[in-house]
N, CA, C and O atoms as a Maestro MAE file, in Angstrom:
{
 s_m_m2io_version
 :::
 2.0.0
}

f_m_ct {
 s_m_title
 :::
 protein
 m_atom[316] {
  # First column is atom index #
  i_m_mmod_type
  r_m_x_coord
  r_m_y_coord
  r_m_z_coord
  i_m_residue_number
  s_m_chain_name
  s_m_pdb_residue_name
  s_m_pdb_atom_name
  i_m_atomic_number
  :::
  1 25 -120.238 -95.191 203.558 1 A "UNK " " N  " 7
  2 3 -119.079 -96.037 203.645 1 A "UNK " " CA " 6
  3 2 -118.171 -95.507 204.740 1 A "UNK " " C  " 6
  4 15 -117.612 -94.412 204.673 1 A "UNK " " O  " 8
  5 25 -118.039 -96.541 205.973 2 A "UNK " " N  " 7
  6 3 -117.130 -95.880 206.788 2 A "UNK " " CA " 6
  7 2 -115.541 -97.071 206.789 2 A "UNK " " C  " 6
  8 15 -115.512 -98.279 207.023 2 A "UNK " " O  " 8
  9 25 -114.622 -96.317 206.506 3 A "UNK " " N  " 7
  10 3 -113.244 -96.843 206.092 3 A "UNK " " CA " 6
  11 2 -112.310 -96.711 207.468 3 A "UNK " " C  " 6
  12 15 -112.240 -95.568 207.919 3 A "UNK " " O  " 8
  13 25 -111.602 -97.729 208.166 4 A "UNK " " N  " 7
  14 3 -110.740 -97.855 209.584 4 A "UNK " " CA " 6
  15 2 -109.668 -97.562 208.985 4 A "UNK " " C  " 6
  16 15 -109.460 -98.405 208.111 4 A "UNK " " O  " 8
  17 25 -108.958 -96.858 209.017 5 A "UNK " " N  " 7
  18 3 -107.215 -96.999 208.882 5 A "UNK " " CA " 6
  19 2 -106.719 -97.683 209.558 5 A "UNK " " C  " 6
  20 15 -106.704 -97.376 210.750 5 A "UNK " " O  " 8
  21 25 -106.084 -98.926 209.126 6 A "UNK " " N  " 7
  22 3 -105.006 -100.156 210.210 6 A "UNK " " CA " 6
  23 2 -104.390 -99.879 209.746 6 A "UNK " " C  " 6
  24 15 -104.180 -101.066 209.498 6 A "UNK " " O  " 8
  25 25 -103.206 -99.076 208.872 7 A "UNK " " N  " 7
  26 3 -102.039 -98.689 208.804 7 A "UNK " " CA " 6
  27 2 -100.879 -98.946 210.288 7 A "UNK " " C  " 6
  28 15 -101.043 -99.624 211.302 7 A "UNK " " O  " 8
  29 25 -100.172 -98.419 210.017 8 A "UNK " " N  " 7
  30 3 -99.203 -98.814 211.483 8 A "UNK " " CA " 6
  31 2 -99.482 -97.947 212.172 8 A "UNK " " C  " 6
  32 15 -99.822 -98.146 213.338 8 A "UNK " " O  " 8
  33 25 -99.394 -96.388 211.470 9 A "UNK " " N  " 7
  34 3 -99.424 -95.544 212.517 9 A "UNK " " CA " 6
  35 2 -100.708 -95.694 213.326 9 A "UNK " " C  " 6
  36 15 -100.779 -95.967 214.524 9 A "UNK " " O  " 8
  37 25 -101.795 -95.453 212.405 10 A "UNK " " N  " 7
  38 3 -102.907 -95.401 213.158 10 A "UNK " " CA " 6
  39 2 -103.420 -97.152 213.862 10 A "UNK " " C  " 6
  40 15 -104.556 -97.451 214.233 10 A "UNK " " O  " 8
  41 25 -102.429 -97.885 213.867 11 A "UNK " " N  " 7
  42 3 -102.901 -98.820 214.811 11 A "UNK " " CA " 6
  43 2 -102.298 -99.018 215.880 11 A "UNK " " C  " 6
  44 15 -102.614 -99.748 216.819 11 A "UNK " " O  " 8
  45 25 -101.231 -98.227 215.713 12 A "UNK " " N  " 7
  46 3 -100.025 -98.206 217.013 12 A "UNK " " CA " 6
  47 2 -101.363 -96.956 218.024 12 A "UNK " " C  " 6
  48 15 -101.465 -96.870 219.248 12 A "UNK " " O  " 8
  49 25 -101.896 -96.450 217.332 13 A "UNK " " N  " 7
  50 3 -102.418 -95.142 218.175 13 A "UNK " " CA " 6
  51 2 -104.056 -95.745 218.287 13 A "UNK " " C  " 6
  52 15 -105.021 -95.126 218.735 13 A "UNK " " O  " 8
  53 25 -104.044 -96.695 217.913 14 A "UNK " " N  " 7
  54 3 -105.925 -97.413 218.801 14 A "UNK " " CA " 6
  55 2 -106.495 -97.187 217.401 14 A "UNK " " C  " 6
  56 15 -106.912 -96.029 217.372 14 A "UNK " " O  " 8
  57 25 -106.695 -97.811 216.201 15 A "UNK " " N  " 7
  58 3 -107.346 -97.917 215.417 15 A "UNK " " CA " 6
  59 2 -108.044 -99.185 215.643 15 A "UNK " " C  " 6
  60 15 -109.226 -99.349 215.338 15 A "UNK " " O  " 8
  61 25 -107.377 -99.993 216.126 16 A "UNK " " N  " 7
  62 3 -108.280 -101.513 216.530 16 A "UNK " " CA " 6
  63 2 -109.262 -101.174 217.626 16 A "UNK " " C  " 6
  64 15 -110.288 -101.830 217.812 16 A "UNK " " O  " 8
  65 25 -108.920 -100.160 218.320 17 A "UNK " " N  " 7
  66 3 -110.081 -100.088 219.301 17 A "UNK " " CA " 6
  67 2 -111.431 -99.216 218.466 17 A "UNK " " C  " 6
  68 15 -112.641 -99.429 218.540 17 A "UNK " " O  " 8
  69 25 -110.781 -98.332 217.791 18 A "UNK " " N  " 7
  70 3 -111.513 -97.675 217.175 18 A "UNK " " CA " 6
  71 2 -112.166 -98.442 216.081 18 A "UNK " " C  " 6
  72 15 -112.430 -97.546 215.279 18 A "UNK " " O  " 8
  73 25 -112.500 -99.326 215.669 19 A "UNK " " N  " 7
  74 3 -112.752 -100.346 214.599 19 A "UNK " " CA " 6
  75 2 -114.255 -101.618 215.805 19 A "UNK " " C  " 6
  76 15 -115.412 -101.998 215.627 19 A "UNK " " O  " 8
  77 25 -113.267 -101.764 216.820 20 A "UNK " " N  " 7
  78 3 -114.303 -102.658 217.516 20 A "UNK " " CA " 6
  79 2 -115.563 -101.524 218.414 20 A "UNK " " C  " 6
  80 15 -116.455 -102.012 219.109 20 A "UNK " " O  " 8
  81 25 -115.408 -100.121 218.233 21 A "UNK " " N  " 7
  82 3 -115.973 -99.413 218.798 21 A "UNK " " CA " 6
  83 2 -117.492 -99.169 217.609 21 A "UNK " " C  " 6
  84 15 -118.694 -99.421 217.692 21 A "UNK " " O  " 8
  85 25 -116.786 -98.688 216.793 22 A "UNK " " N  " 7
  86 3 -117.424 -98.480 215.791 22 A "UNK " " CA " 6
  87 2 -118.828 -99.915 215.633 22 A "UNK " " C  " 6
  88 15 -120.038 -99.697 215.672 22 A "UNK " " O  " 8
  89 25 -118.272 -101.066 215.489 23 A "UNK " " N  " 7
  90 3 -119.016 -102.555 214.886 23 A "UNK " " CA " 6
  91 2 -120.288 -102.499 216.402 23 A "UNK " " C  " 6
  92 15 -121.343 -103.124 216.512 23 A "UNK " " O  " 8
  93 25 -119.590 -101.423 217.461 24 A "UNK " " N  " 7
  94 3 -120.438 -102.237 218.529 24 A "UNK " " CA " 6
  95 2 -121.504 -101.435 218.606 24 A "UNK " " C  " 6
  96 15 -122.514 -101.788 219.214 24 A "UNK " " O  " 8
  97 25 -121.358 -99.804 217.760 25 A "UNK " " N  " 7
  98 3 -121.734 -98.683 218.054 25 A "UNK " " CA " 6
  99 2 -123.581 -98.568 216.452 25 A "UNK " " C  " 6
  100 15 -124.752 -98.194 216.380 25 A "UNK " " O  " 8
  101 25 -122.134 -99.411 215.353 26 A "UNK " " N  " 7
  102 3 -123.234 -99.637 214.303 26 A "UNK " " CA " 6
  103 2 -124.127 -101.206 214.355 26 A "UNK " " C  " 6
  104 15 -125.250 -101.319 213.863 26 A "UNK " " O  " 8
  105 25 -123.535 -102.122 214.905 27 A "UNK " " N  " 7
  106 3 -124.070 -103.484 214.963 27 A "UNK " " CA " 6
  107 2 -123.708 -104.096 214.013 27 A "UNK " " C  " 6
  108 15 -124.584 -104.862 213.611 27 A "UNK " " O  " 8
  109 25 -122.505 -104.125 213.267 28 A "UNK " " N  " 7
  110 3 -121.719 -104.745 211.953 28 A "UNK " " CA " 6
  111 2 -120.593 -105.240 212.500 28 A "UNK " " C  " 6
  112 15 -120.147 -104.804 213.561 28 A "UNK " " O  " 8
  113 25 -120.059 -106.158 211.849 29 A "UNK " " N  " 7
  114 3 -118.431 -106.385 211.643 29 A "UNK " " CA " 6
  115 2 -117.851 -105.744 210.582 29 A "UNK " " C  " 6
  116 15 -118.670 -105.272 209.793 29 A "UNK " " O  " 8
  117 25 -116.615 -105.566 210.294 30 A "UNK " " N  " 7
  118 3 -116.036 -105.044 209.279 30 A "UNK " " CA " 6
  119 2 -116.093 -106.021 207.957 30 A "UNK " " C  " 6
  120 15 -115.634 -107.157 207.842 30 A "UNK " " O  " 8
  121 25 -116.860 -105.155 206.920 31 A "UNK " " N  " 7
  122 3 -117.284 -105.802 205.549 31 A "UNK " " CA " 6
  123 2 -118.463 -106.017 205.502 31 A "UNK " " C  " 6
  124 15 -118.973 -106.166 204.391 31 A "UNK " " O  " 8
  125 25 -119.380 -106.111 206.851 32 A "UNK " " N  " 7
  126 3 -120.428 -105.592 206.633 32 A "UNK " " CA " 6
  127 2 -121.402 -104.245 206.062 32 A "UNK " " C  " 6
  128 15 -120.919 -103.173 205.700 32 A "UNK " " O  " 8
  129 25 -123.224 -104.653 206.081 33 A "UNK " " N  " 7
  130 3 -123.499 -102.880 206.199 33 A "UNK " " CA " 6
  131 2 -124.554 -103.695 207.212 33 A "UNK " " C  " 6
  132 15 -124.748 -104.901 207.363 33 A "UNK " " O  " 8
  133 25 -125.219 -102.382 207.912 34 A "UNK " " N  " 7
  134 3 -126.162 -102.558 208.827 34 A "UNK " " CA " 6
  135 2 -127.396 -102.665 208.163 34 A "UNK " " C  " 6
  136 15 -127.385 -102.432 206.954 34 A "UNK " " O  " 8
  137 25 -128.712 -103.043 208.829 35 A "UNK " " N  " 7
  138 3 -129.719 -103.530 208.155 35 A "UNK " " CA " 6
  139 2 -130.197 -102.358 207.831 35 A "UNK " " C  " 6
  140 15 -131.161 -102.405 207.067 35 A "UNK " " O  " 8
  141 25 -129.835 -101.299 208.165 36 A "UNK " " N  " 7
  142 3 -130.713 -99.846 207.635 36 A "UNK " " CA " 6
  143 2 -130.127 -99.573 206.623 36 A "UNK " " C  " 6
  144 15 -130.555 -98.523 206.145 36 A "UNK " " O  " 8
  145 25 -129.236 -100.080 205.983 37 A "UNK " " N  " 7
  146 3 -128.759 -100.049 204.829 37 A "UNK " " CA " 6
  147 2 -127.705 -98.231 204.780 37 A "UNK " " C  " 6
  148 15 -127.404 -97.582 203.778 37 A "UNK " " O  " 8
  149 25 -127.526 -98.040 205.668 38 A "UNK " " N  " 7
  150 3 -127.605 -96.665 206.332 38 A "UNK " " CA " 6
  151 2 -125.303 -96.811 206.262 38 A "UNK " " C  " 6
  152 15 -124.702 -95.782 205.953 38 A "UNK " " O  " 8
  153 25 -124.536 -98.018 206.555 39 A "UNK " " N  " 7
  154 3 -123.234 -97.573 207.132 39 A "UNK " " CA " 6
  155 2 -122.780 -98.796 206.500 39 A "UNK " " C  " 6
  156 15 -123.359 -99.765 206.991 39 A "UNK " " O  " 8
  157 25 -122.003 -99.086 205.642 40 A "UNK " " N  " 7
  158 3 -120.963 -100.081 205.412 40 A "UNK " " CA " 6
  159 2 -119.681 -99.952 205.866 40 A "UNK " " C  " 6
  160 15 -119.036 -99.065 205.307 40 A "UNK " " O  " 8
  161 25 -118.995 -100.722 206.913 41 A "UNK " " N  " 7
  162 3 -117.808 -100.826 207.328 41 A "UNK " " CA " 6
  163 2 -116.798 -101.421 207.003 41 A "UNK " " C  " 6
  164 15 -116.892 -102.648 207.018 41 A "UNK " " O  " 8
  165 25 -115.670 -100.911 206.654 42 A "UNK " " N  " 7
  166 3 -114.861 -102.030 206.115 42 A "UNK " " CA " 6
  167 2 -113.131 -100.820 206.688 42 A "UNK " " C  " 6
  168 15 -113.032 -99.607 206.871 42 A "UNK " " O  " 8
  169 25 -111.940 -102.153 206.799 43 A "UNK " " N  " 7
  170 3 -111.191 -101.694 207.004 43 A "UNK " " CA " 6
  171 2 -109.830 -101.639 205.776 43 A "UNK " " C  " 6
  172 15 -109.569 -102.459 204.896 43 A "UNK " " O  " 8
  173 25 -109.113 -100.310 206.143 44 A "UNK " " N  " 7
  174 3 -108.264 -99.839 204.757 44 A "UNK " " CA " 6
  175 2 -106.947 -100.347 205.735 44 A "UNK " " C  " 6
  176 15 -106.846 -100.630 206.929 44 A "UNK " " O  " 8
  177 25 -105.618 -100.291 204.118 45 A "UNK " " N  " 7
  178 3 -104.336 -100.430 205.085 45 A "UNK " " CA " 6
  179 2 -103.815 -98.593 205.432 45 A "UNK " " C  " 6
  180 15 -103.006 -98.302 206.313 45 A "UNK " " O  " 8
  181 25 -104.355 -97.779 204.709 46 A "UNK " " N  " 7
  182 3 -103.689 -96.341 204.833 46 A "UNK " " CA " 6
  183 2 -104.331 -95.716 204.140 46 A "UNK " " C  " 6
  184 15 -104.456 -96.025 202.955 46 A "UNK " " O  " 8
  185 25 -104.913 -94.678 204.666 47 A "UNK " " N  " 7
  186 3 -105.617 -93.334 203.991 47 A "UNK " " CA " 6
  187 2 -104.721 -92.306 203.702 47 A "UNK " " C  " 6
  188 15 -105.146 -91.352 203.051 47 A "UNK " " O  " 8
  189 25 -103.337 -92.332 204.137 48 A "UNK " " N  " 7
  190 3 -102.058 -90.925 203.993 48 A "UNK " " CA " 6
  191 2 -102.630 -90.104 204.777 48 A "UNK " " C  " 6
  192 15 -102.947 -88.993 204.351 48 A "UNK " " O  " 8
  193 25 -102.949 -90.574 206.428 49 A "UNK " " N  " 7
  194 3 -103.303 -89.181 207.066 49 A "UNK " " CA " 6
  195 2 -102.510 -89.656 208.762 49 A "UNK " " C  " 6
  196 15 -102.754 -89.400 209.941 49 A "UNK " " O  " 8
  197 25 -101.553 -90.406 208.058 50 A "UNK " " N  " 7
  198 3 -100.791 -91.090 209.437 50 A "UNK " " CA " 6
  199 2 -100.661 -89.943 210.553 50 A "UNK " " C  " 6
  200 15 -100.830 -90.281 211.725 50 A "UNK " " O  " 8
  201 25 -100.332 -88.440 210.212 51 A "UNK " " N  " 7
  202 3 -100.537 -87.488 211.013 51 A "UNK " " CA " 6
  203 2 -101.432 -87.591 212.415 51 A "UNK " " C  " 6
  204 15 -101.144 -87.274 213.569 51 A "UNK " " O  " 8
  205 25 -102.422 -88.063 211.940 52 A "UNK " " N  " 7
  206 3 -103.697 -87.710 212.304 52 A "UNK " " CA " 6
  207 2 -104.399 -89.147 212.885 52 A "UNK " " C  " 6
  208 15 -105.586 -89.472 212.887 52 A "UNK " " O  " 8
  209 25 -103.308 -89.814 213.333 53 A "UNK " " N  " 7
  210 3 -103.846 -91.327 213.204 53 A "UNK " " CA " 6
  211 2 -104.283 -90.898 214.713 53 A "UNK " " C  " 6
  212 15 -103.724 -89.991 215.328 53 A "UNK " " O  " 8
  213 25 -105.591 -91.841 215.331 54 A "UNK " " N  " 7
  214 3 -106.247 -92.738 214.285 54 A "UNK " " CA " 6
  215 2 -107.044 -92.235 213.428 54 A "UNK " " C  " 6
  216 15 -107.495 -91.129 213.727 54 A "UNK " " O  " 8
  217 25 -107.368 -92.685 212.457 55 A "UNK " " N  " 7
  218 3 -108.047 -91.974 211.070 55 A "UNK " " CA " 6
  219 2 -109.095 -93.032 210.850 55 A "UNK " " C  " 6
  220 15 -108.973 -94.243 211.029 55 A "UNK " " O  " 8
  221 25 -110.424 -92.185 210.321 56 A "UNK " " N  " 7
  222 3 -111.070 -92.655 209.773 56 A "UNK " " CA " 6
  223 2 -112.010 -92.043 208.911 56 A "UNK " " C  " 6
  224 15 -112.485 -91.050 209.460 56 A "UNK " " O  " 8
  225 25 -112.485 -92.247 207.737 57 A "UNK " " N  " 7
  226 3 -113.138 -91.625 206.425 57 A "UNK " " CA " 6
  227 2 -114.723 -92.101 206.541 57 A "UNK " " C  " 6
  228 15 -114.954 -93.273 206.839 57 A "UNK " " O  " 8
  229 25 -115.723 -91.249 206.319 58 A "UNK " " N  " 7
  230 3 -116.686 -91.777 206.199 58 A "UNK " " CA " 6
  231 2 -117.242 -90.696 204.830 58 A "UNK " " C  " 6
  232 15 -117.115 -89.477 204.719 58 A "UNK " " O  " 8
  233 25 -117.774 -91.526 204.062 59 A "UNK " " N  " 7
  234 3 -118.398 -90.885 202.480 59 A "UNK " " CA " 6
  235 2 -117.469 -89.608 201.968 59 A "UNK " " C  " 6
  236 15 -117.813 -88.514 201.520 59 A "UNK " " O  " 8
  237 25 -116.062 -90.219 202.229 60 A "UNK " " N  " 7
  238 3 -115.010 -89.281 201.940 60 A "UNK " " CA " 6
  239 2 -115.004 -87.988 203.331 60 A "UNK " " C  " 6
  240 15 -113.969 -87.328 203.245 60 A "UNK " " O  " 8
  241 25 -115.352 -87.811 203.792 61 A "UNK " " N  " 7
  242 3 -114.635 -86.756 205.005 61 A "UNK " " CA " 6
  243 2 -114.137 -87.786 205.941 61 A "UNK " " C  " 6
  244 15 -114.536 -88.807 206.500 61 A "UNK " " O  " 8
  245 25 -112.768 -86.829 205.828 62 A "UNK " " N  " 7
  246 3 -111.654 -87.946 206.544 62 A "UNK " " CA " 6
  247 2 -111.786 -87.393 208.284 62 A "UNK " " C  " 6
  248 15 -112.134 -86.212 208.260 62 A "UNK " " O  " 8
  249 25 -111.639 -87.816 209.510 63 A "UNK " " N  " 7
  250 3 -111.738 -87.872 210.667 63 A "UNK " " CA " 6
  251 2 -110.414 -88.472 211.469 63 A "UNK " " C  " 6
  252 15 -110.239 -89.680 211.629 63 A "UNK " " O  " 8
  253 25 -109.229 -87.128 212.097 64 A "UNK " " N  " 7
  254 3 -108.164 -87.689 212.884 64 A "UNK " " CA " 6
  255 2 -108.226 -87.637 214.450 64 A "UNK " " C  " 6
  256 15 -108.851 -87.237 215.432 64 A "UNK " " O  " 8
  257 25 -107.426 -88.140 214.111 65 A "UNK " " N  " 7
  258 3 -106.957 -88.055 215.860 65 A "UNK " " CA " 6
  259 2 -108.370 -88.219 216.837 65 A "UNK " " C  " 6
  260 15 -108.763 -87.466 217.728 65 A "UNK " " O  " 8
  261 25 -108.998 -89.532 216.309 66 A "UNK " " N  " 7
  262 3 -110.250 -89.857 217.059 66 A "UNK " " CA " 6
  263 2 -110.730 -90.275 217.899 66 A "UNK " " C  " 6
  264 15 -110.705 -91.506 217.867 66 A "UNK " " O  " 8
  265 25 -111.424 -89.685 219.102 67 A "UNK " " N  " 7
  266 3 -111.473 -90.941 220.580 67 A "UNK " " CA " 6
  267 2 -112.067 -91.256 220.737 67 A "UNK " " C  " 6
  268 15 -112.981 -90.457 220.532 67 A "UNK " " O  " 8
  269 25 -112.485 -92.330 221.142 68 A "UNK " " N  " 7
  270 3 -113.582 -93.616 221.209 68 A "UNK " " CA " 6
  271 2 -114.872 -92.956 221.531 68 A "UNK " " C  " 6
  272 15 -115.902 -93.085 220.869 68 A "UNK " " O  " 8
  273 25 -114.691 -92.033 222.908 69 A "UNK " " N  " 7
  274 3 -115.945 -91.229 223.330 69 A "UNK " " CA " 6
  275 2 -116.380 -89.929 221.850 69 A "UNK " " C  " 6
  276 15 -117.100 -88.976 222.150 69 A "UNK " " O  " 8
  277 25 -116.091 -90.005 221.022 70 A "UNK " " N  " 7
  278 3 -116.581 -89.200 220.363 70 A "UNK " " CA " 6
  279 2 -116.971 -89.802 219.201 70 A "UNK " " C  " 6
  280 15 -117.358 -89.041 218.314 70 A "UNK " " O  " 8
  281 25 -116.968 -91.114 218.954 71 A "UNK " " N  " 7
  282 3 -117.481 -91.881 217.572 71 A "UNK " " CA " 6
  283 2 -119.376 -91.759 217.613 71 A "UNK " " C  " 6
  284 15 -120.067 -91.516 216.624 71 A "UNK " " O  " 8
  285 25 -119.846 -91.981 218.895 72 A "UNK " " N  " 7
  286 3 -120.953 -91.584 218.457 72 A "UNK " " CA " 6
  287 2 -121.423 -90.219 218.057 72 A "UNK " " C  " 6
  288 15 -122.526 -90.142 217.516 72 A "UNK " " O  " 8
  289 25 -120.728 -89.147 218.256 73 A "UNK " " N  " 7
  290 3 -121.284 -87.893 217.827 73 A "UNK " " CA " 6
  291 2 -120.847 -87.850 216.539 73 A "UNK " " C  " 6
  292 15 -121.417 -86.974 215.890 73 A "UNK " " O  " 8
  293 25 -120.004 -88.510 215.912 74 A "UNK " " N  " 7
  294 3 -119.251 -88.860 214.426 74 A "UNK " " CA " 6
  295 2 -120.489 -89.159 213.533 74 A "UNK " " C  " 6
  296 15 -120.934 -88.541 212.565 74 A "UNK " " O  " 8
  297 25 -120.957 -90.427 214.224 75 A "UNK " " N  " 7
  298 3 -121.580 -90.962 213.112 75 A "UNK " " CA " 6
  299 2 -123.280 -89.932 213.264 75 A "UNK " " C  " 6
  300 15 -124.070 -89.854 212.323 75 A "UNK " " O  " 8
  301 25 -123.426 -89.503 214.134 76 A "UNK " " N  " 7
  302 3 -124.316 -88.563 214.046 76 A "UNK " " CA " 6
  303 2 -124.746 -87.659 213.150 76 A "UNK " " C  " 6
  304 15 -125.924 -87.370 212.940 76 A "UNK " " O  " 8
  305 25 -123.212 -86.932 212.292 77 A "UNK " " N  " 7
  306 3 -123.470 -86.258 211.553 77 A "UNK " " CA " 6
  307 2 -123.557 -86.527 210.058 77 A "UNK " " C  " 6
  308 15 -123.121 -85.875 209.109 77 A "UNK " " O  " 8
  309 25 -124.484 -88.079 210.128 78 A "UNK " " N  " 7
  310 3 -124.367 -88.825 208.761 78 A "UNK " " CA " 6
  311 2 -125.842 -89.238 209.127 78 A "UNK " " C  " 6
  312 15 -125.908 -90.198 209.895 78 A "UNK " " O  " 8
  313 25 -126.904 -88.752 208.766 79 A "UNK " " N  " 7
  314 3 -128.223 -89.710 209.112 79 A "UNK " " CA " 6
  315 2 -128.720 -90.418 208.215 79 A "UNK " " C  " 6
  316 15 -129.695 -91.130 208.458 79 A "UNK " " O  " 8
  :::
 }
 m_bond[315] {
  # First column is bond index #
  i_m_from
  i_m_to
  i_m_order
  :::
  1 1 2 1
  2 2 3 1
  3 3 4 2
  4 3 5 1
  5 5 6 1
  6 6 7 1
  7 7 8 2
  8 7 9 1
  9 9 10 1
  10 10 11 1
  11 11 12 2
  12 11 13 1
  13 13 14 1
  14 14 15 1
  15 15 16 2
  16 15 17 1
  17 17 18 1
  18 18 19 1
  19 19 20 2
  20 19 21 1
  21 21 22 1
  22 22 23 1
  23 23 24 2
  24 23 25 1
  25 25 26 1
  26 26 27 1
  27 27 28 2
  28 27 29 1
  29 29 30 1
  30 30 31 1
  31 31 32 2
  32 31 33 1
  33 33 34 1
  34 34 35 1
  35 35 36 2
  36 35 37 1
  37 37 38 1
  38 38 39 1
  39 39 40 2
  40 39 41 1
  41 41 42 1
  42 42 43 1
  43 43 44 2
  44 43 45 1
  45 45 46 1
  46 46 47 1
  47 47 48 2
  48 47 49 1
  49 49 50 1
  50 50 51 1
  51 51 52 2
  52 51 53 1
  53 53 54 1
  54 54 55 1
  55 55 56 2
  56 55 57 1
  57 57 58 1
  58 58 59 1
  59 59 60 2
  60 59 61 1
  61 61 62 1
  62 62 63 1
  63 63 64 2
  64 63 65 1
  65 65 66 1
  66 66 67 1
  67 67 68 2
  68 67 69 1
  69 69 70 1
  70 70 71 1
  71 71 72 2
  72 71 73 1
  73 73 74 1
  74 74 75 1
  75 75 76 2
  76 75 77 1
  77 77 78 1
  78 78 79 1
  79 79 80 2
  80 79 81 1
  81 81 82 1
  82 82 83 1
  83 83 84 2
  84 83 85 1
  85 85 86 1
  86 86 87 1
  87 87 88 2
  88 87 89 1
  89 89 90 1
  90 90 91 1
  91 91 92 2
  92 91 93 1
  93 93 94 1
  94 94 95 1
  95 95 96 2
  96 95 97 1
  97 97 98 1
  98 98 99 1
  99 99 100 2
  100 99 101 1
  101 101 102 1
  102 102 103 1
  103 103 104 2
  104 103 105 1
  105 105 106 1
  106 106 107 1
  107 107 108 2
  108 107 109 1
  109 109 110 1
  110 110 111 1
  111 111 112 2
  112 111 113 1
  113 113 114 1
  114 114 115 1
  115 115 116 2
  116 115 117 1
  117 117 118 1
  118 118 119 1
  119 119 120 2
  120 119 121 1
  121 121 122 1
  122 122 123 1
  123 123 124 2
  124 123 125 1
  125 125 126 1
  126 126 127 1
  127 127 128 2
  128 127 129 1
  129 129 130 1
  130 130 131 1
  131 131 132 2
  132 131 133 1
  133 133 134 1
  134 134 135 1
  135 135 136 2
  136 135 137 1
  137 137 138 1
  138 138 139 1
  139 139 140 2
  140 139 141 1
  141 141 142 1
  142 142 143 1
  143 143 144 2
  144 143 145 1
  145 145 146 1
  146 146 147 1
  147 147 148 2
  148 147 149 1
  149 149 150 1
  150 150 151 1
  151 151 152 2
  152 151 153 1
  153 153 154 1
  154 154 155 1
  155 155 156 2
  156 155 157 1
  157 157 158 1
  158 158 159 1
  159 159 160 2
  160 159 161 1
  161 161 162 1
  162 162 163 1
  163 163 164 2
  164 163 165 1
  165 165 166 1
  166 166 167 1
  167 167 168 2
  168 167 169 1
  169 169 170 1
  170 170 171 1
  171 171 172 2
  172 171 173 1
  173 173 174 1
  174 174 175 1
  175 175 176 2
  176 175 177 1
  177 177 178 1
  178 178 179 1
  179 179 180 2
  180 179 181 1
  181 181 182 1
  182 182 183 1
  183 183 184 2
  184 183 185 1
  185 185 186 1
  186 186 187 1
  187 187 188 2
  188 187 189 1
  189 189 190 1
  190 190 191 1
  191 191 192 2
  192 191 193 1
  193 193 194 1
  194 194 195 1
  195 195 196 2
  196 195 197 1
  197 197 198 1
  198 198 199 1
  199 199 200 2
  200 199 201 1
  201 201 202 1
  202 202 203 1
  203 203 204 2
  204 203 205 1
  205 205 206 1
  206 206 207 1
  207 207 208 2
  208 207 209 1
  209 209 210 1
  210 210 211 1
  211 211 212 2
  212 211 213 1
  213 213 214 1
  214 214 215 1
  215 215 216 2
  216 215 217 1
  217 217 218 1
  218 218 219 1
  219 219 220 2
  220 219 221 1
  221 221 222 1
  222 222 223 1
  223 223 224 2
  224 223 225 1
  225 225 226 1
  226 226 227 1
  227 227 228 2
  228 227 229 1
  229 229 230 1
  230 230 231 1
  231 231 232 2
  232 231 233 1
  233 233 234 1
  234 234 235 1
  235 235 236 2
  236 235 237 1
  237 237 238 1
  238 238 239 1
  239 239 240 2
  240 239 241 1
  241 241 242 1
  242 242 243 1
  243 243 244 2
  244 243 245 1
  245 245 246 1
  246 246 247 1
  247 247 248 2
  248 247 249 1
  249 249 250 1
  250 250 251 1
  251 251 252 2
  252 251 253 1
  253 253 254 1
  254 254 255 1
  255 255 256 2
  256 255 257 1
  257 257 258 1
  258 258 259 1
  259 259 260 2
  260 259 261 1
  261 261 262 1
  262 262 263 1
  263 263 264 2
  264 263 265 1
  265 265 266 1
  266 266 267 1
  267 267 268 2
  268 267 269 1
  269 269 270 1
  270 270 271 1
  271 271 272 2
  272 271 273 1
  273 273 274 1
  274 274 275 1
  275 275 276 2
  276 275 277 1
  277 277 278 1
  278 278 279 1
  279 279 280 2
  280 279 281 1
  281 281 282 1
  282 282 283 1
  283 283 284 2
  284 283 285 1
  285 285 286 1
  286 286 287 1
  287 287 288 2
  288 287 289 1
  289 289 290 1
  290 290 291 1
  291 291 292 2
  292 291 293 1
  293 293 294 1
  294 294 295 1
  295 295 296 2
  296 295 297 1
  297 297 298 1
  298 298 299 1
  299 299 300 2
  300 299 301 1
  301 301 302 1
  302 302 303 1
  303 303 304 2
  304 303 305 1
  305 305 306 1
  306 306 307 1
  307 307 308 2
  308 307 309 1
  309 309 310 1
  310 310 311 1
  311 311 312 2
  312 311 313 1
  313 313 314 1
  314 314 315 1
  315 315 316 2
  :::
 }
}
């Protein structure tokens, strides 16, 4: 399960980019899962890690302050 924070903070700081990065990176839209049955995406209003925005959680390990060039090594460490 990978969770987007659109909260404010983390959308003021590129969570929407980080959200369309992700769908292009897994081949889903948000609320989808991919056919490998492997990543369900869906987007939250706030994880409480506004700190750290942009934020994003995958099977509970939370992920801040994230940049686009590094989402594929992210989801890497989930096979």
């Amino acid at each position: 399960m990978i969770e987007v924070c659109l909260g404010t903070a983390c959308f003021v700081r590129g969570s929407g980019m980080l959200l369309e990065r992700l769908e292009e990176q897994i081949g889903v839209t948000a609320g989808e899962t991919d056919k490998n049955m492997q990543f369900t995406l869906r987007t939250v209003r706030c994880i409480g890690c506004c700190a750290l925005a942009p934020a994003m959680r995958i099977d509970g390990v939370t992920f801040g302050k994230v940049k686009l060039d590094k989402v594929l090594d992210i989801l890497e460490q989930f096979p």
